[in-house]
C-alpha positions in Angstrom: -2.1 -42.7 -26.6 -0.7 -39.6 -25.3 0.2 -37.8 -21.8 0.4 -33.8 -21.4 0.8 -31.6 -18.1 0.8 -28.6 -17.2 1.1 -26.1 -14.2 -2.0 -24.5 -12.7 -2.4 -22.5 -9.9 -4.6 -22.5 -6.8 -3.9 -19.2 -4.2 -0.6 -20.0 -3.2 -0.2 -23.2 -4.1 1.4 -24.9 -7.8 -0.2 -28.2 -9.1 0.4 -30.2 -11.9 -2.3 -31.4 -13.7 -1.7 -34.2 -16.0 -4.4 -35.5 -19.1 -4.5 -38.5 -20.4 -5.6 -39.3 -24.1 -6.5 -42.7 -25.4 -6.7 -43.7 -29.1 -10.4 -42.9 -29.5 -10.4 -39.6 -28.2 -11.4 -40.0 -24.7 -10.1 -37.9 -21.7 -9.4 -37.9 -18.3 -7.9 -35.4 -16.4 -6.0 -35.6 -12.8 -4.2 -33.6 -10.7 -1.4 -34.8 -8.3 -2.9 -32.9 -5.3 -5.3 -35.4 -4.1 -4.9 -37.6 -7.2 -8.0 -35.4 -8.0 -10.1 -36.3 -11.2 -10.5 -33.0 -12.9 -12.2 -34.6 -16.3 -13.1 -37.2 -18.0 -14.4 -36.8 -21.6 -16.4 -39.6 -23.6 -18.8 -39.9 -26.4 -22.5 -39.7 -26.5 -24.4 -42.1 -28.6 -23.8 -39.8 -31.7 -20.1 -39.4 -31.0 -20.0 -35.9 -29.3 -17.6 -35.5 -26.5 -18.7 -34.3 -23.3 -17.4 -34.0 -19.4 -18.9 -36.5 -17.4 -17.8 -35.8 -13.7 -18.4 -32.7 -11.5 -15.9 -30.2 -11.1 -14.6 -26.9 -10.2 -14.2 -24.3 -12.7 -11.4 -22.5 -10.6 -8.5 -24.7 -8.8 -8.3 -23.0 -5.9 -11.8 -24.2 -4.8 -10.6 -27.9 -4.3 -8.4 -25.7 -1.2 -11.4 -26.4 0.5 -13.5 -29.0 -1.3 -16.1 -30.1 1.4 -17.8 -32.4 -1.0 -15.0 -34.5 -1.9 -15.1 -33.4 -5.8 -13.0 -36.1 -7.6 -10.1 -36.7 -4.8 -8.7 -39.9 -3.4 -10.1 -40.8 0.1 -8.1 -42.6 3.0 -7.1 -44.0 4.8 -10.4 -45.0 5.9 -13.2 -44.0 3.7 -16.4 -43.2 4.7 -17.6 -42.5 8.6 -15.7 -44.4 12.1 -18.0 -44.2 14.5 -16.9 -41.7 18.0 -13.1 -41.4 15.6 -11.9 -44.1 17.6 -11.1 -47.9 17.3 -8.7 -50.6 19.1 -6.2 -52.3 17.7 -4.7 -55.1 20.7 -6.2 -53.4 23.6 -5.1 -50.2 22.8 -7.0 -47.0 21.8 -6.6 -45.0 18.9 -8.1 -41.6 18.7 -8.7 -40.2 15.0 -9.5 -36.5 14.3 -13.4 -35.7 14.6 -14.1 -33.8 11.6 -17.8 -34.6 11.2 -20.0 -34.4 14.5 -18.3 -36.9 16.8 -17.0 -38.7 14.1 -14.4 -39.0 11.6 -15.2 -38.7 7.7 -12.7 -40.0 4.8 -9.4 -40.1 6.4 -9.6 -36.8 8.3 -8.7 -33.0 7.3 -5.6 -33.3 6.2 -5.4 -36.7 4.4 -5.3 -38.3 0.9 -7.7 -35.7 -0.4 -5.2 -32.6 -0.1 -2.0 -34.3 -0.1 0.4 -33.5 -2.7 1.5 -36.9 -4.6 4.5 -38.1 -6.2 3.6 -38.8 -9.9 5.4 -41.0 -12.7 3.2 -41.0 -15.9 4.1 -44.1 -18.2 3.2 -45.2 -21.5 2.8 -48.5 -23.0 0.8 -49.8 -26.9 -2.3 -49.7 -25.6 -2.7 -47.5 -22.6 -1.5 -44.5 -20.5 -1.0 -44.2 -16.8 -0.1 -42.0 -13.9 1.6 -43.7 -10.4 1.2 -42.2 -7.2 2.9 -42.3 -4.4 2.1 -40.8 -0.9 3.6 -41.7 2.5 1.1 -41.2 5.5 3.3 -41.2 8.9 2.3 -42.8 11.9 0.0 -40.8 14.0 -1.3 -39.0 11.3 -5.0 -37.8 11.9 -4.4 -40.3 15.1 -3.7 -43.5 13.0 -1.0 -46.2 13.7 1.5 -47.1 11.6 3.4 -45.8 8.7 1.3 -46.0 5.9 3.3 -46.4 2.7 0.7 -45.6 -0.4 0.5 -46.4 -4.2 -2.4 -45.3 -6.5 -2.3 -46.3 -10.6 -4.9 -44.5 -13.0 -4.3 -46.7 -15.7 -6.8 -45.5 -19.3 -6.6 -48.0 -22.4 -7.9 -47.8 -25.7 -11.4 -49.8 -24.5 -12.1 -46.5 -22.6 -11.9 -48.5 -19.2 -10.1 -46.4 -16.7 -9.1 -48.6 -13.8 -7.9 -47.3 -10.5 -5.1 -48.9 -8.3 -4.7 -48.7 -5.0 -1.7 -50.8 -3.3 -0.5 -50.1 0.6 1.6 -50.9 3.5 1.7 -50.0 7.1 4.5 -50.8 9.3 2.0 -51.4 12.2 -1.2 -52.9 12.4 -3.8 -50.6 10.9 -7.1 -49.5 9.3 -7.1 -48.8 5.2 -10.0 -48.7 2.5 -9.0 -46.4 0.2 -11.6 -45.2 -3.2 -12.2 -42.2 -5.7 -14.8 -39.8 -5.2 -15.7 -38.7 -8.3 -19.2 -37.4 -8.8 -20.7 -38.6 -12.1 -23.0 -37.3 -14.3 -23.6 -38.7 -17.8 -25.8 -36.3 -19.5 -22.8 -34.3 -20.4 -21.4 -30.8 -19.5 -24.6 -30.5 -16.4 -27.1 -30.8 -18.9 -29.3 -32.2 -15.8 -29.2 -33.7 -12.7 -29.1 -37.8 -12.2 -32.7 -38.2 -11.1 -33.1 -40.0 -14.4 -30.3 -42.0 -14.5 -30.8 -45.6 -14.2 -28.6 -47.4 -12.3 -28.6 -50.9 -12.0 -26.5 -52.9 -9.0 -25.4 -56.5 -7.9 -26.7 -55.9 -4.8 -29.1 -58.2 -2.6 -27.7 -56.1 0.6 -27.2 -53.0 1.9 -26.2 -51.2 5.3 -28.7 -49.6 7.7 -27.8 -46.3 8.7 -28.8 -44.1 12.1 -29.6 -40.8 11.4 -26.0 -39.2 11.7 -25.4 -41.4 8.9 -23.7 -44.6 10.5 -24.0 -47.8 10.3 -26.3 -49.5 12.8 -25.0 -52.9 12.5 -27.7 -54.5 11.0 -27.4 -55.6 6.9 -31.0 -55.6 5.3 -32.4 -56.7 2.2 -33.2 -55.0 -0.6 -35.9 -57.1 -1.6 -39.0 -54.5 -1.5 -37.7 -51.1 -1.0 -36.1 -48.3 -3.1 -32.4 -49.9 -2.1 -33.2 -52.8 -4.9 -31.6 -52.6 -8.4 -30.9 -55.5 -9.0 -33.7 -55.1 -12.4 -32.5 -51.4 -12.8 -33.9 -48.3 -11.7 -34.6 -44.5 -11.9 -32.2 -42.3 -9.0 -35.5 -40.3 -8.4 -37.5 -43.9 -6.9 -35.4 -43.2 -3.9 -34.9 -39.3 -3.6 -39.1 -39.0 -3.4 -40.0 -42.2 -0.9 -40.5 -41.6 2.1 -39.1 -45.2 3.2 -36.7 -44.6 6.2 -33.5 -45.2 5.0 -33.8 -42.7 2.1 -35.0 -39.8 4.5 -32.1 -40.3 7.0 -29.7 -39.6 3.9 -31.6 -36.5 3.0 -33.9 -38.2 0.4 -31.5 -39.9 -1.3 -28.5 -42.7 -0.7 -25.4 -42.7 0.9 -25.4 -46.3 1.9 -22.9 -49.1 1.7 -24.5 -52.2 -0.9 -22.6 -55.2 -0.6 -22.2 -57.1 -4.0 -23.2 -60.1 -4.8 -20.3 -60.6 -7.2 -22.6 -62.6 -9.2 -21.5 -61.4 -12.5 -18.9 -59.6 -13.9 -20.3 -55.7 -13.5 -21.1 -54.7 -10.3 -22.9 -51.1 -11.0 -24.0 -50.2 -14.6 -25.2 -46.3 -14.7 -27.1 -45.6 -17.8 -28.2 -41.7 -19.4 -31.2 -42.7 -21.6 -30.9 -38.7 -23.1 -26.9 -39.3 -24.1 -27.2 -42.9 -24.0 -23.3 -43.0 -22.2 -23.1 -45.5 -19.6 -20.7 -46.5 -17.1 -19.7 -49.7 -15.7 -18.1 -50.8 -12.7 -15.8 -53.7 -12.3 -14.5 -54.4 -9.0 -12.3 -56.6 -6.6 -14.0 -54.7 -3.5 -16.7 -56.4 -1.5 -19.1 -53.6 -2.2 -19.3 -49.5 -2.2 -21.4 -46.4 -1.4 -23.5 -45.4 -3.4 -23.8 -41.2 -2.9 -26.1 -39.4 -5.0 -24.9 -35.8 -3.9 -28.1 -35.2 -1.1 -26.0 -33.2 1.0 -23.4 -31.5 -1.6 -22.6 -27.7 -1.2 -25.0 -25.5 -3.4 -23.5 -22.3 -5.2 -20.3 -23.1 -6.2 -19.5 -23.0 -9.6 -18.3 -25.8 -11.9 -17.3 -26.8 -14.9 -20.7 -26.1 -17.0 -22.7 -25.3 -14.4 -23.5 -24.5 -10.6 -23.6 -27.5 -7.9 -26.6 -28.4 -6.4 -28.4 -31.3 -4.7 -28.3 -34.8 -7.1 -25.5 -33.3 -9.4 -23.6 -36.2 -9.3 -23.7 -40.1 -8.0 -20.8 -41.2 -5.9 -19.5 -45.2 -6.8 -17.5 -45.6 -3.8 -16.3 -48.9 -4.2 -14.1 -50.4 -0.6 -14.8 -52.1 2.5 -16.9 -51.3 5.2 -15.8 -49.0 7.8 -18.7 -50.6 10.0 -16.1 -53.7 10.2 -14.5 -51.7 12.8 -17.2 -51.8 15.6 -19.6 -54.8 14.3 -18.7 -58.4 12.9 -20.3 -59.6 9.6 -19.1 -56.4 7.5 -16.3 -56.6 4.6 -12.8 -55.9 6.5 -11.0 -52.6 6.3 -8.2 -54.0 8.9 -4.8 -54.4 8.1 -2.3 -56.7 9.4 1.4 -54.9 9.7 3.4 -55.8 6.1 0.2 -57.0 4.7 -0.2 -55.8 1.3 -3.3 -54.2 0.5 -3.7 -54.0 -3.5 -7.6 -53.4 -4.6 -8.7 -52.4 -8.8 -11.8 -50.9 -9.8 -12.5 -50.5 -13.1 -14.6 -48.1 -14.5 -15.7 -48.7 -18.6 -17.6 -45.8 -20.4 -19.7 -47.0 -23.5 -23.3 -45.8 -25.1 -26.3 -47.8 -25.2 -29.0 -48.1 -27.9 -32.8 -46.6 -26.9 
């Protein structure tokens, strides 16, 4: 088990960037500006090490990151609907940075915020805590929002995430990663052919500005259900409704069934890596990079439309405007303390 950092520069700006090795070889890379996952390196079936998530080949592109590559989101992930809720009668007003709306926290939020890190080191795993204080009012939210976020890597190549906060004031958190993944390797493809396979009997409708509707529909016929497993590319060429109004793809919340232990499995039948997902969180969004910048250049290649898939997991911002979804409220000195765990493995053809 090992930790190194080291300095790298972005314009103006100084980061650290810390890696993380485990006993078998695998990496993962983060910066503490937006807790940003820079790398993470696994086998393939025949033991050669490859980068699985998308990022930038030059720092000073996450400046701007419109696509969210690898950062913390929050306080609120995903879309608020007008970038305004109530909390006892009175009205909060968030910053609109999407439309009329307001997208992962705001422009200035977890995403591009410079954490406090304390790497540790126990037998069997290494780990980075951060820290990051969000004052009240910030982006228009209430409360001051204290915020804790472990990326804890053993020697089973699970990397788990942490996140643990507490507002001062009664508030609005769901907090998550957004790391695009892609298993083939170094961009040897897109994810059209990579299976994924979900816990999921539900899934959130969304209007065409990408919101939810407040209705929950099943699965049970259309390109949302896979729950048996199934190829990305099902849903990027339907034409059924809810793929179109994501750009012919998904960017929808599934709710889980929690009806067995792994929530998402993503499978590369080429590499044969996988990647399961262990979770405390109701459910997640599952984006499969419809609308991601094309042009810019990454690590191994140049980004493009279904690069990556998105595994959101959180609650369900819709919770703010309609009953019946998974909460993202947040009672003052609550604590809020939600795991994912993400294991990478290979499969057998």
């Amino acid at each position: 088990m090992d930790i190194q950092s080291k300095k790298v520069q972005a314009k103006n700006e100084e980061w650290n960037e810390y890696t993380l090795t485990n006993d078998n070889g695998m990496i993962v890379s983060i910066l503490n500006y937006g807790g940003i996952i820079t790398e993470i390196q696994v086998p393939d079936r025949h033991g050669k090490f490859e980068n699985v998530v998308l990022a930038f080949e030059n720092y000073e592109d996450y400046l701007e990151n419109p696509g969210f590559l690898g950062a913390l989101t929050g306080r609120v992930a995903g879309r608020i609907e007008n970038a305004q809720f109530e909390v006892d009668g009175q009205t909060y007003q968030l910053t609109q940075n999407e439309g009329n709306h307001h997208l992962h926290g705001g422009d200035n939020a977890f995403h591009n915020a410079v954490w406090n890190v304390e790497p540790f080191t126990k037998d069997t795993e290494v780990g980075l805590t951060l820290t990051y204080n969000s004052e009240d009012g910030h982006n228009g939210y209430p409360g001051n929002l204290q915020m804790e976020v472990t990326y804890t890597l053993n020697n089973d190549n699970e990397l788990s995430i942490t996140y643990e906060g507490e507002s001062d004031k009664k508030t609005v958190l769901t907090a998550t990663n957004h790391s695009y993944f892609n298993l083939s390797g170094n961009l040897k493809s897109d994810i059209q052919e990579h299976v994924i396979t979900l816990d999921s009997s539900k899934f959130v409708e969304l209007d065409e500005e990408l919101i939810p509707t407040g209705k929950i529909l099943d699965v049970d016929g259309t390109t949302f259900d896979f729950r048996k497993g199934r190829q990305m590319k099902d849903g990027t060429a339907a034409d059924y409704k809810q793929n179109l109004v994501a750009n012919h793809g998904y960017d929808h919340y599934f709710l889980f069934d929690h009806s067995k232990p792994e929530s998402v499995i993503v499978q590369d039948e080429k590499s044969g890596r996988q990647v399961t997902v262990s979770t405390e969180q109701p459910g997640f969004v599952m984006y499969t990079a419809n609308n991601l910048n094309e042009g810019l250049a990454l690590k191994g290649g140049i980004s493009k439309k279904y690069l990556g898939i998105c595994l959101e997991t959180q609650s369900s911002p819709a919770s703010i405007h309609h009953d019946g979804f998974p909460s993202v409220w947040l009672d003052k000195g609550e604590k809020y303390n939600k795991t994912t765990t993400f294991t990478f493995g290979t499969f057998n053809e």
